[in-house]
N, C-alpha and C positions, 0 to 999 in steps of 0.2 A: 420857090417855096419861101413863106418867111417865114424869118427868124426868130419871129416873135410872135406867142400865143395868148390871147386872151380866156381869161376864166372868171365867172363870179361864183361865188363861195355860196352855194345854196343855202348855210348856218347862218352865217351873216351877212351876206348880199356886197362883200367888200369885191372889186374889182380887180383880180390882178395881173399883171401881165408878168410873162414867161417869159424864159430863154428857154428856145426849143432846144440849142446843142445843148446846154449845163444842166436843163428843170430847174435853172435859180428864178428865185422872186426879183424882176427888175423894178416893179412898183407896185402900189396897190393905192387903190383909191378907195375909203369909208365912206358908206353913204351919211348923210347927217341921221346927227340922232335927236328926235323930241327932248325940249330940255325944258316945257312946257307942263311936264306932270309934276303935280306936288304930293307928298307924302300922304295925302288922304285918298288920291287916283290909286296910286302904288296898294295902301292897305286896302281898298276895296275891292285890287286884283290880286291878293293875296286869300283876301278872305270869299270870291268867288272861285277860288280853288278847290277849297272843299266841298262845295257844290259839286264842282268838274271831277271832282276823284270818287265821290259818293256817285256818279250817274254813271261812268267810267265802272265801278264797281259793279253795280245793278246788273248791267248788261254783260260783263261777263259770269257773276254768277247763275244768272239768266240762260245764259249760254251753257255753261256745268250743267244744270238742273235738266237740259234738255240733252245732253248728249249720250247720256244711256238710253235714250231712246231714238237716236240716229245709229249708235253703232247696233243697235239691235234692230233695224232693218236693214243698215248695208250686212249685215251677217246673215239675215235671213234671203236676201241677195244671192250674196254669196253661196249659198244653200240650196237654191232652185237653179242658178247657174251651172254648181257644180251635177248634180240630177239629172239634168236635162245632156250633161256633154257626159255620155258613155265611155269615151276613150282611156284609156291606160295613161296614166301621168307618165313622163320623162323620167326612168333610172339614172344617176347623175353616171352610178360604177357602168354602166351599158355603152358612155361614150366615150371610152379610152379605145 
């Protein structure tokens, strides 16, 4: 078995290897970073953020607006389920 376990950080993609007896960090390797973008790339993924939180928004309120009309068919579900099964429900005080 070895002694040494490999992980990458799904957050930030850094590489690090383990010690399996301790769980200590023996290294870790950072992927490069773009050094490449200038303050105008940056403010226009700033400012395509509100975009992202307004379409993000939509669709869940989207979502709200429709769910009084899902839980009001699993209810009515529920409804014809319960009708249709005749049997006596489980007394909890019956199984002592």
């Amino acid at each position: 078995m070895s002694d040494r376990v490999e992980a990458k950080c799904p957050c930030c993609s850094t590489l690090l290897t383990i010690d399996s007896a301790t769980g200590e960090i023996l290294a870790e390797e950072r992927p490069n970073q773009d050094h490449s973008k200038t303050f105008d790339d940056a403010m226009s993924h700033v400012r395509g953020g509100t975009q992202r939180r307004q379409q993000v928004f939509e669709k869940a309120f989207t979502k709200t607006q429709h769910l009084d009309e899902l839980l009001e068919k699993k209810f009515e579900e529920a409804q014809k389920k319960a009708s249709k099964d005749k049997s006596k429900p489980a007394n909890p005080f019956d199984l002592e």
